[in-house]
C-alpha positions in Angstrom: -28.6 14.4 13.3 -25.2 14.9 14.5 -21.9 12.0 14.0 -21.2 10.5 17.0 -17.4 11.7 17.3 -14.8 8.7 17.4 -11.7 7.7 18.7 -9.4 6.6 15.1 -5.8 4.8 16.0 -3.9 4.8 12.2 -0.4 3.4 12.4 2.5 2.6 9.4 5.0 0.1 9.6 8.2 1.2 11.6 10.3 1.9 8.8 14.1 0.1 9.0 16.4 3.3 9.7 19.3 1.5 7.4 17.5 3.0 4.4 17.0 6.4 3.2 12.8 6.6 2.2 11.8 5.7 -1.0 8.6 5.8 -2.9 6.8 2.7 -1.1 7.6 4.5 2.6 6.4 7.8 1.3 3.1 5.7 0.1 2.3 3.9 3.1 2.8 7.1 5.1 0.9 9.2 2.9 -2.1 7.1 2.9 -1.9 6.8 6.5 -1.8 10.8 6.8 -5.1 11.0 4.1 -7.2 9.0 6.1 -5.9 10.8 9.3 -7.2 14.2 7.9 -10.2 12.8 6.4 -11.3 11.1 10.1 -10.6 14.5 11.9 -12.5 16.8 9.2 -15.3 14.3 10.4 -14.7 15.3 13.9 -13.1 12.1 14.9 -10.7 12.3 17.7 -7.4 10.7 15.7 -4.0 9.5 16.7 -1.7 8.5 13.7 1.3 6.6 14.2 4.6 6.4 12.7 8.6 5.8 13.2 11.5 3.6 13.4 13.0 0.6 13.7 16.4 1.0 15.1 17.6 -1.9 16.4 19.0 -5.3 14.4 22.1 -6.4 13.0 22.2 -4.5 9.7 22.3 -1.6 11.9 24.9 -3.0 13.9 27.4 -3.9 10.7 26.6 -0.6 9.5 27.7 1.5 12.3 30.8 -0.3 12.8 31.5 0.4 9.0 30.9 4.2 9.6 33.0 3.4 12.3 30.8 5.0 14.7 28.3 3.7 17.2 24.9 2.2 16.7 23.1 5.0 18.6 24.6 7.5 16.3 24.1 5.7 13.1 20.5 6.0 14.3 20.5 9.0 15.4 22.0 10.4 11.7 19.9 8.3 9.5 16.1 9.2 11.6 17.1 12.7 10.0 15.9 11.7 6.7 12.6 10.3 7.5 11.5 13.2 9.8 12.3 15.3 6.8 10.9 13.3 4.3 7.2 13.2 6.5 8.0 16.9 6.9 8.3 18.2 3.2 5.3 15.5 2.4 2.9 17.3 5.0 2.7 14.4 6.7 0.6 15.0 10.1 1.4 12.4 12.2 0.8 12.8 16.2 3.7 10.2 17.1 7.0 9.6 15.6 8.6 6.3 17.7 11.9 5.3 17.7 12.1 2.0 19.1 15.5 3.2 20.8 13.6 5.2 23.6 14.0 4.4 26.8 9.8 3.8 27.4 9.3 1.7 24.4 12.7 -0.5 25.8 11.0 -0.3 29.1 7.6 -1.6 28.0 9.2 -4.4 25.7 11.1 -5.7 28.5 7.8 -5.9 31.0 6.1 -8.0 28.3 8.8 -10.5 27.8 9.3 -10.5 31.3 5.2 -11.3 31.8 5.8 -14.0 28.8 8.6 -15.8 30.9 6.6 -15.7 34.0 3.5 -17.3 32.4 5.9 -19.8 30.3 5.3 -19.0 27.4 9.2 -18.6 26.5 11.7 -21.3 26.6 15.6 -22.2 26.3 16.3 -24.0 23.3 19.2 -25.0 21.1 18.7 -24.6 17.4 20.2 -24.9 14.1 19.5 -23.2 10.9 20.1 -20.8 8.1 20.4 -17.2 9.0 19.5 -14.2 6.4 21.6 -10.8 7.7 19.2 -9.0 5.5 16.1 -10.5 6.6 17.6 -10.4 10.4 15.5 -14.4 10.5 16.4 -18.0 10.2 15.1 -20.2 7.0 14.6 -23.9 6.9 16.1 -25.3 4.0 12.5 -26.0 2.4 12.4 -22.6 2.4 15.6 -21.6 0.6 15.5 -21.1 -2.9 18.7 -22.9 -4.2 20.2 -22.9 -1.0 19.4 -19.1 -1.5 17.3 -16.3 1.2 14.1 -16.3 -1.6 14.8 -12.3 -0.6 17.7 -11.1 -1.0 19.1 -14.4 -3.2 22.7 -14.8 -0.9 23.5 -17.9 1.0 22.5 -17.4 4.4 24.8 -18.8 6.7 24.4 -21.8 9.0 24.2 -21.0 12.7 23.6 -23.4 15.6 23.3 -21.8 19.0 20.9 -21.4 22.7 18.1 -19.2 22.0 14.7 -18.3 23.8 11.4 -19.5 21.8 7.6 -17.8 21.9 5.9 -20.8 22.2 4.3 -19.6 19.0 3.0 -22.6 17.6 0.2 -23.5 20.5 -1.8 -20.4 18.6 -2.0 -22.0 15.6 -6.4 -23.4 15.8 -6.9 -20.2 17.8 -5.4 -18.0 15.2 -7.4 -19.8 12.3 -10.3 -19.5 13.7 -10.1 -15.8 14.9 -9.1 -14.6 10.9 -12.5 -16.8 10.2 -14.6 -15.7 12.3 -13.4 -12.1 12.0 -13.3 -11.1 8.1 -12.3 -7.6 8.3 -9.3 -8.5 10.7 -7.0 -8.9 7.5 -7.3 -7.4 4.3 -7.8 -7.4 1.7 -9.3 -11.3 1.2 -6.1 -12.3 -1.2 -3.9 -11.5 1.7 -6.1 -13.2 4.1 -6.1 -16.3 2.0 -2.3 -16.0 2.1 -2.2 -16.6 5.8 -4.2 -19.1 6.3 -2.9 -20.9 3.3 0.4 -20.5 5.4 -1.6 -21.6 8.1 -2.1 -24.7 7.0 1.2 -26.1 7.7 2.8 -26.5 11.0 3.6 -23.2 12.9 6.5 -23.5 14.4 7.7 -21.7 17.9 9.3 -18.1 17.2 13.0 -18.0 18.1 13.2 -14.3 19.7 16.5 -13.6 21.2 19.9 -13.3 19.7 23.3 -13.9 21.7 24.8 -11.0 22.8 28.3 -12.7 21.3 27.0 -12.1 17.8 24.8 -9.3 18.1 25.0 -6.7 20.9 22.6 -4.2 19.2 19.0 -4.8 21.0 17.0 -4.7 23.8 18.0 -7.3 26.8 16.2 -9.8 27.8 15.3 -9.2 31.0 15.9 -12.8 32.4 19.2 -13.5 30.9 21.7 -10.9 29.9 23.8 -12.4 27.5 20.7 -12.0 25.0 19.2 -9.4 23.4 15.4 -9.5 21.8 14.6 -10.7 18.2 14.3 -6.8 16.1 10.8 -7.7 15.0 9.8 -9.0 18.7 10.8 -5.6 19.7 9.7 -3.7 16.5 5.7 -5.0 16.3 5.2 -3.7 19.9 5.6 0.0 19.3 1.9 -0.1 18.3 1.0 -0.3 21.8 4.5 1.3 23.4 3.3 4.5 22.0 -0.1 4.7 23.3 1.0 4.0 27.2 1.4 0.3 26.8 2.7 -1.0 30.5 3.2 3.1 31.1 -0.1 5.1 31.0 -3.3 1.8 31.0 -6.1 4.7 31.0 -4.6 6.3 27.8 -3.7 2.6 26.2 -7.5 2.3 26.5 -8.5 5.5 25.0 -6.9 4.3 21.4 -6.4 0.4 21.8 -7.2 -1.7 19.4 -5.9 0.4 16.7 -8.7 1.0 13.8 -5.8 0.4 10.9 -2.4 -1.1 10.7 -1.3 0.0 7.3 1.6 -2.5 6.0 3.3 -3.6 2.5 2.6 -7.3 1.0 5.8 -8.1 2.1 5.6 -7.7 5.8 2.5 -10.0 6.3 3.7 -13.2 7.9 5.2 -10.8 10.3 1.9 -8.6 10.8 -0.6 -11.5 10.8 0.6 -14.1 12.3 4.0 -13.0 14.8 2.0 -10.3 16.0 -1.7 -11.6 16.9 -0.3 -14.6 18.7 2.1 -11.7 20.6 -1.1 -10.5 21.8 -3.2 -13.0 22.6 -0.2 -14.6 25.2 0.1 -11.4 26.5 -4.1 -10.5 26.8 -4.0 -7.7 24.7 -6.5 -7.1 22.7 -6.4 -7.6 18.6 -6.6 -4.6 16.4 -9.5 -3.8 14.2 -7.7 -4.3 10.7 -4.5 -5.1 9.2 -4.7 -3.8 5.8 -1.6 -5.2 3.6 -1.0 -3.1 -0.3 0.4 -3.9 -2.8 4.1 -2.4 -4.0 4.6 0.3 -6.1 6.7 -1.0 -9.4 8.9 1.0 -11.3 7.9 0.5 -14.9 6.8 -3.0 -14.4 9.7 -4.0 -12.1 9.9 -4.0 -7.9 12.5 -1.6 -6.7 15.7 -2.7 -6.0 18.8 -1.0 -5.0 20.6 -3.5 -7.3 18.8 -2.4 -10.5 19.2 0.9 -9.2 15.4 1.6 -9.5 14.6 3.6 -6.6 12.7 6.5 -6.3 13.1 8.9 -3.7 10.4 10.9 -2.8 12.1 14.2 -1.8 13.8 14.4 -5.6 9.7 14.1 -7.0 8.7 17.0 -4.3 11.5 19.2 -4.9 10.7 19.0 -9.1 6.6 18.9 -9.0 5.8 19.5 -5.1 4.1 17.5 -2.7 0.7 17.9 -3.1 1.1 16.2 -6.9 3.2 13.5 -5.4 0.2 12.8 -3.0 -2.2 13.0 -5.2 -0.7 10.8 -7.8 -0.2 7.7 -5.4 -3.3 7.7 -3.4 -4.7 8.0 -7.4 -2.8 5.4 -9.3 -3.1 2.9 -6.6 -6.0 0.1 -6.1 -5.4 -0.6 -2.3 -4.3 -4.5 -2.1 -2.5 -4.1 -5.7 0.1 -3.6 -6.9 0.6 -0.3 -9.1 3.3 1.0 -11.3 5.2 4.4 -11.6 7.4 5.8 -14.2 7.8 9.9 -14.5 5.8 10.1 -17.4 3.0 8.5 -16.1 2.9 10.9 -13.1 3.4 13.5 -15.6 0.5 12.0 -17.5 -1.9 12.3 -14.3 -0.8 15.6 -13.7 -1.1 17.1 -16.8 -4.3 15.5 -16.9 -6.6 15.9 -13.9 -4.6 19.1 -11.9 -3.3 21.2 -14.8 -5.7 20.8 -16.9 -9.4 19.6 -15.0 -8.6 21.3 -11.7 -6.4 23.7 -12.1 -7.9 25.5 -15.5 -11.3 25.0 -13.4 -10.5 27.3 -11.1 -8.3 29.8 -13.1 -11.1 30.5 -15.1 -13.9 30.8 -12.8 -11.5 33.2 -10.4 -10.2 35.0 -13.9 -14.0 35.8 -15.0 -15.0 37.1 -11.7 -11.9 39.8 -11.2 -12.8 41.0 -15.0 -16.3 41.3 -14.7 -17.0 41.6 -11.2 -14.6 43.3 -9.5 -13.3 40.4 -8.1 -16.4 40.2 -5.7 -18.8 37.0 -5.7 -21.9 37.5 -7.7 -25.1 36.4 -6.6 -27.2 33.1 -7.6 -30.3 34.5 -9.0 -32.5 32.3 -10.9 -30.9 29.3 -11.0 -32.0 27.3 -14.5 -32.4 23.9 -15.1 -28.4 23.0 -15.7 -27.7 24.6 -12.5 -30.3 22.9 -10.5 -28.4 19.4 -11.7 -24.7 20.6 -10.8 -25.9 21.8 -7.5 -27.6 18.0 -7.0 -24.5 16.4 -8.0 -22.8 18.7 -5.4 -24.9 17.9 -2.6 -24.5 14.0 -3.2 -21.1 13.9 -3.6 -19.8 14.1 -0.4 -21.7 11.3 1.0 -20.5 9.4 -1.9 -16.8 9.9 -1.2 -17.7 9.2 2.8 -18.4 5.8 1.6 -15.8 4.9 -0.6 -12.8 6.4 1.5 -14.5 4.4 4.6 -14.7 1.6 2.4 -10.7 2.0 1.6 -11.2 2.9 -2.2 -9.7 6.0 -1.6 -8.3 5.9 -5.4 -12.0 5.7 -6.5 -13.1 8.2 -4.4 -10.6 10.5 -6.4 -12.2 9.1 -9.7 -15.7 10.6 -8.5 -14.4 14.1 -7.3 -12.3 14.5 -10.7 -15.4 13.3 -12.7 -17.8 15.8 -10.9 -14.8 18.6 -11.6 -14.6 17.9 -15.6 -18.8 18.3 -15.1 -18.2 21.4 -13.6 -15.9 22.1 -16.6 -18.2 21.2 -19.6 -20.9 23.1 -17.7 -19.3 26.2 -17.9 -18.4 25.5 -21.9 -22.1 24.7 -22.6 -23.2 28.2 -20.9 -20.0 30.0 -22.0 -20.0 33.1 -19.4 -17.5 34.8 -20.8 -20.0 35.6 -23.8 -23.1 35.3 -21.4 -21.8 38.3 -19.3 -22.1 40.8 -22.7 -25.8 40.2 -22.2 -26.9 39.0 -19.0 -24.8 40.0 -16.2 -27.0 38.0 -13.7 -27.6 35.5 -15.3 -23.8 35.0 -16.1 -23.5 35.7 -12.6 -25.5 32.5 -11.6 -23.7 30.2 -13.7 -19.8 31.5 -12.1 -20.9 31.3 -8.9 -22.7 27.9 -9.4 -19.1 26.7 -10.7 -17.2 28.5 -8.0 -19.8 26.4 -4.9 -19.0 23.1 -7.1 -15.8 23.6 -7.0 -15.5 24.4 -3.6 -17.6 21.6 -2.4 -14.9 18.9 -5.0 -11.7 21.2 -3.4 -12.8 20.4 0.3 -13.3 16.9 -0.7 -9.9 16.7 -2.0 -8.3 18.6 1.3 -6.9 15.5 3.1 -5.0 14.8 -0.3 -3.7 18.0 -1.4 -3.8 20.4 1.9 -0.8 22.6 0.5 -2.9 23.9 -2.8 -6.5 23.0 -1.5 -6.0 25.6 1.2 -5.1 28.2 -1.5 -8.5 28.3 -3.2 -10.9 27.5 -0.1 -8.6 30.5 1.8 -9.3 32.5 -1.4 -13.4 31.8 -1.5 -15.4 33.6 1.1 -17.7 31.3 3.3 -20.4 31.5 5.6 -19.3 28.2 7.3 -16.5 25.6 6.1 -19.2 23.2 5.9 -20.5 20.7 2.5 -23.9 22.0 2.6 -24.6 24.1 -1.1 -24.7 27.7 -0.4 -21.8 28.6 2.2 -20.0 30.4 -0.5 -20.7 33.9 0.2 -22.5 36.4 -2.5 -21.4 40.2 -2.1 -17.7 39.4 -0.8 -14.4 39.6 -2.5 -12.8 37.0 -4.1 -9.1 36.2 -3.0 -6.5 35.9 -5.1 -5.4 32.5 -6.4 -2.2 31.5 -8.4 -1.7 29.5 -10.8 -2.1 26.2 -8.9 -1.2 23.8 -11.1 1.3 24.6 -14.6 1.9 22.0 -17.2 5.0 20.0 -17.1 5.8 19.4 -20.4 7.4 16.0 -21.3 10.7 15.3 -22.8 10.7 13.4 -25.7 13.3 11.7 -27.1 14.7 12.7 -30.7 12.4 10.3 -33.3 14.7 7.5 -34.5 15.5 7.2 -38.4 12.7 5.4 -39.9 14.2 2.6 -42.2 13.4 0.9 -45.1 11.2 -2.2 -44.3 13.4 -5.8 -44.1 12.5 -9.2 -45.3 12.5 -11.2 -42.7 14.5 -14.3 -43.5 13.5 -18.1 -42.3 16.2 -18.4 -40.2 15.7 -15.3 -38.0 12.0 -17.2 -37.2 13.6 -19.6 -35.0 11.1 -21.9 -37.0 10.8 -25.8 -35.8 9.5 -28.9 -37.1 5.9 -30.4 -36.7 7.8 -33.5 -35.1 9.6 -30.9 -32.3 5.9 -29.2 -31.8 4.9 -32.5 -31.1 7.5 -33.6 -28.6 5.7 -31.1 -25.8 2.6 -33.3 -24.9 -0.2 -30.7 -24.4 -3.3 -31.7 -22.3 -6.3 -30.6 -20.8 -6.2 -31.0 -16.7 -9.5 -29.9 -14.0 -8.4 -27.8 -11.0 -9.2 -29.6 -8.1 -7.3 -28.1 -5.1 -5.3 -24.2 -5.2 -3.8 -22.6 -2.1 -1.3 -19.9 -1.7 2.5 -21.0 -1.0 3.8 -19.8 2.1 5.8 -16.6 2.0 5.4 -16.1 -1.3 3.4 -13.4 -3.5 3.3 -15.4 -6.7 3.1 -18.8 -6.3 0.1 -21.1 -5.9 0.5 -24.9 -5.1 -2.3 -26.6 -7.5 -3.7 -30.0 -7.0 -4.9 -31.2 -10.6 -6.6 -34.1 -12.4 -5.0 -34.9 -15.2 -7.0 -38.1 -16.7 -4.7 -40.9 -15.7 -3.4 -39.7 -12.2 -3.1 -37.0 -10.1 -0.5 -34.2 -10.3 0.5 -31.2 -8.3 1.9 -27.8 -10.2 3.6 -24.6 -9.0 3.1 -21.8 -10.8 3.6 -18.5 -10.5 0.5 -16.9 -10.8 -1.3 -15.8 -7.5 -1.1 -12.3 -8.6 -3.8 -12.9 -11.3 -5.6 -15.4 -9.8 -6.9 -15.9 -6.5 -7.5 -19.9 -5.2 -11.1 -19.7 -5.2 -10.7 -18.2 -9.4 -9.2 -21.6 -10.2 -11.0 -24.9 -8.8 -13.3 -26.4 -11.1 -11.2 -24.5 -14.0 -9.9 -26.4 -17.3 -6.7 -25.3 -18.0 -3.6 -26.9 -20.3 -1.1 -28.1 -19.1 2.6 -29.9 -20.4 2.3 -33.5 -19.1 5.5 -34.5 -20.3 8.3 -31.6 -18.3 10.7 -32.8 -16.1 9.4 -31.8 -12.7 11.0 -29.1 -11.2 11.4 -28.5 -6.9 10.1 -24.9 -6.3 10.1 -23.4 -2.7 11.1 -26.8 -1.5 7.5 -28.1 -3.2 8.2 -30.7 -6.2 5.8 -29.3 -9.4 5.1 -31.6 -11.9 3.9 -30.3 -15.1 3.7 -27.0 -16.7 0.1 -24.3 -17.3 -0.1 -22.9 -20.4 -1.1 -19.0 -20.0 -0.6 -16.0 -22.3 1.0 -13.0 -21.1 0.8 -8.9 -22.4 2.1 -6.2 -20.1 0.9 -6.8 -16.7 -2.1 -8.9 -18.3 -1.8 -12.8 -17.7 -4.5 -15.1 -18.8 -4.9 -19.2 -18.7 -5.0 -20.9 -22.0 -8.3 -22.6 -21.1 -11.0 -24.9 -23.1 -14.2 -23.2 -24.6 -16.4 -26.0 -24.3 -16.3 -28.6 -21.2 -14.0 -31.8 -22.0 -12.4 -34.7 -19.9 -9.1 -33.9 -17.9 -6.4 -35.5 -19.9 -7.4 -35.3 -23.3 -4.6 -34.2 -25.9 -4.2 -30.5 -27.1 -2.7 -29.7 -30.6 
């Protein structure tokens, strides 16, 4: 029976042109281009979308820096994305740039239609304003009288602006995410929005005076305005596709199957964008999948900690088909994951220098020596090949799943496993001894290693094209298919290269051991039983947890503590999810002075141990009343 073939829409975010790529771009885009190639290996008909965002305020301060214009800051700084998704292999079908006259065109028909069917008004408004965000912040949201982003003062604007009446959405959009569960993902950033959700949604201010920023699209019903960046920047998903241009190819590929976004974008993604669409009638897309961020040994990037890492320096050192492999590896999709160079070294060491690589070094190496580099035939396959040629066949449904399933990094884990199989196979039958006294039967055994590791190799194409290409170029095939037995017997092998050679890591001279110290009292930081005993330690039951708004981190728990009722902030929705919590004894310090977090008063204190990137609740064993003492 054959797959009915498919339309597939993939977009990334538009990247901000005022930075150069780093690691998290290269991710997103990278993800975006696996599950491109995997969808059109299927057959699928695909169209994978990615670009700019070009227009804003930083943009505009930047330029006049440079002392050039806008346009041509633009026009330099596109240069190193393009190259970036070049060197990266990166096969997108699209590359927007919100600057093009069609995409300008379109935005201004919709806000145009928005007007018409009120569903934009005049309004004057006052509030903080975030450069660096390009958005206004109530001072509930200000941390300190800080952006919670970037940590600056924003500064205080009043002025006439035009509102999305954003806020009449707000039932409609709760009950669509409900009633559609694989519209967000995954669930903890689902949870996140309609904890958000839960307060007032407010109308979305979406124009900017001309008199403080020039840089934008116009509105088309008052001149001396230009359109909010994200406003303009969300609808290139449907701008690309003939949006308002070209409605019979806006059908072909609307609603896209994937937006693929960072954690940090969400609020924008999820709950800007859908209302967007539903005053204007378009259609929602399928899924809006949100990762996590890629740390830098245990820490987010930062240009102020001077953290980043650029992509192109990791292709031009290991190559891009380790860089790929390495982040659609290391990364649980909705988590957050962690880079350092000698873990990537680690990894590749690991499964491509030594699993892969040696794999098919020694199978090609075997079969020039004692072959004459031509395939030998399967003849009289035993028992141990008759399993590795199961596991073959079965794999490749099994990696359908997971990768349409989004555990692409698991779908890795299976291939690799299968490959080390493949490996301790050909050490129990040893054919470099076998071939001294059974040619065919050491025969059977390379060429069942050389069909496995074809089969794991295609598997692993839309991840590594560059090297994958390499070996299946180099092994002669009936058809390009999964099915066990298109390697063909009787033909020559081609030649292969070394595909993968060790990096060695740099260590560090050992530091001089020293004698061992006694450690004195007074380097303890010792206290008294009486200052142990001024922190009042009691148990408290979870009643209530939801996510707080904008935030990654922090959940707003309701909690009975015995005596009364308290509510605590604490940073911890990264561990736990809301659902993990209620019903959950934890211990708490009844006697801190409350504290006002994210404009949200938290009275009290969880007690939670913490290793690494592990964080666990100090919790009772057995089940005891909220309030009773701890210590």
């Amino acid at each position: 029976m054959t797959r009915e073939k498919n339309t597939f829409y993939i977009t990334t975010p538009i990247y901000y042109v005022n930075d150069k790529p780093h690691i998290g771009h290269a991710y997103t885009t990278i993800l975006a281009d696996v599950l491109s190639r995997y969808h059109r290996a299927q057959g699928d008909e695909v169209f994978f979308l990615t670009g700019v965002d070009e227009h804003g305020q930083k943009v505009q301060q930047a330029a006049e820096k440079a002392g050039i214009s806008p346009q041509e800051h633009c026009d330099r700084m596109v240069v190193h994305f393009q190259k970036t998704w070049e060197k990266l292999e990166i096969t997108n079908d699209s590359f927007i740039r919100t600057t093009s006259d069609f995409h300008k065109k379109a935005v201004q028909d919709v806000l145009q239609d928005l007007w018409d069917k009120d569903e934009i008004y005049e309004h004057e408004y006052g509030g903080y304003y975030c450069v660096g965000c390009e958005r206004f912040y109530t001072t509930k949201e200000l941390v300190d009288g800080k952006c919670p982003q970037h940590l600056k003062e924003p500064e205080y604007i009043k002025e006439k602006n035009y509102f999305f009446k954003m806020g009449k959405y707000q039932e409609w959009l709760i009950d669509y995410i409900n009633r559609n569960p694989a519209f967000i993902q995954p669930e903890s950033r689902k949870n996140e929005v309609l904890g958000f959700l839960k307060g007032k949604l407010e109308d979305l201010c979406i124009s900017r005076p001309k008199s403080r920023l020039s840089w934008g699209i116009e509105l088309p019903f008052d001149k001396s305005y230009v359109t909010y960046v994200w406003f303009d920047a969300l609808l290139n998903y449907v701008t690309a596709i003939g949006y308002k241009q070209d409605e019979k190819l806006f059908e072909k590929w609307w609603p896209a199957n994937y937006h693929l976004i960072g954690k940090d974008i969400v609020t924008t993604h999820c709950v800007y964008w859908p209302t967007m669409m539903k005053a204007a009638g378009i259609p929602l897309p399928k899924t809006i999948f949100a990762h996590g961020w890629w740390l830098i040994n245990e820490t987010k990037m930062s240009k102020s900690l001077q953290n980043i890492v650029k992509p192109l320096d990791l292709v031009d050192k290991y190559g891009s088909d380790p860089v790929r492999y390495f982040l659609i590896r290391d990364m649980v999709l909705g988590q957050d994951a962690n880079f350092s160079e000698e873990m990537f070294i680690k990894r590749y060491n690991s499964d491509l220098a030594n699993d892969f690589g040696n794999l098919a070094s020694r199978i090609s190496t075997l079969i020039r020596k004692n072959y004459g580099n031509i395939i030998p035939p399967e003849i009289n396959p035993g028992p141990d090949e008759q399993n590795l040629r199961k596991n073959a066949e079965s794999l490749p449904g099994k990696v359908h799943n997971l990768i349409n399933e989004l555990r692409l990094n698991e779908a890795i884990e299976v291939i690799i496993a299968f490959v080390r199989s493949i490996n301790r196979f050909m050490e129990i039958k040893a054919p470099w001894k076998l071939v001294r006294l059974d040619l065919d039967q050491a025969g059977t055994v390379l060429y069942t290693a050389a069909e496995g590791l074809r089969i794991a190799a295609k598997l692993l194409e839309p991840v590594m094209p560059g090297k994958i290409d390499l070996i299946l170029n180099a092994f002669p095939v009936v058809s390009n298919e999964f099915a066990w037995g298109n390697l063909k017997n009787g033909e020559p092998l081609g030649m292969l290269p070394i595909l993968f050679p060790r990096v060695q890591i740099d260590k560090p001279a050992p530091a001089p051991i020293k004698a061992a110290e006694i450690v004195k009292e007074k380097d303890l930081n010792l206290i008294t039983i009486d200052d142990f005993f001024k922190a009042q330690l009691v148990t408290a039951r979870v009643l209530e947890a939801e996510p707080v708004p904008e935030t990654t981190k922090l959940l707003k728990l309701q909690v009975d503590m015995g005596k009364d009722r308290r509510q605590i902030v604490a940073g911890i929705a990264e561990h736990y999810t809301p659902e993990d919590l209620i019903g959950k004894t934890i211990v708490v310090v009844a006697n801190l002075q409350p504290a006002t977090i994210r404009g949200i008063k938290s009275n009290g204190m969880l007690l939670a141990a913490k290793k690494g990137k592990q964080l666990k609740l100090v919790t009772v064993m057995d089940d005891i009343a909220p309030g009773s003492s701890v210590g």
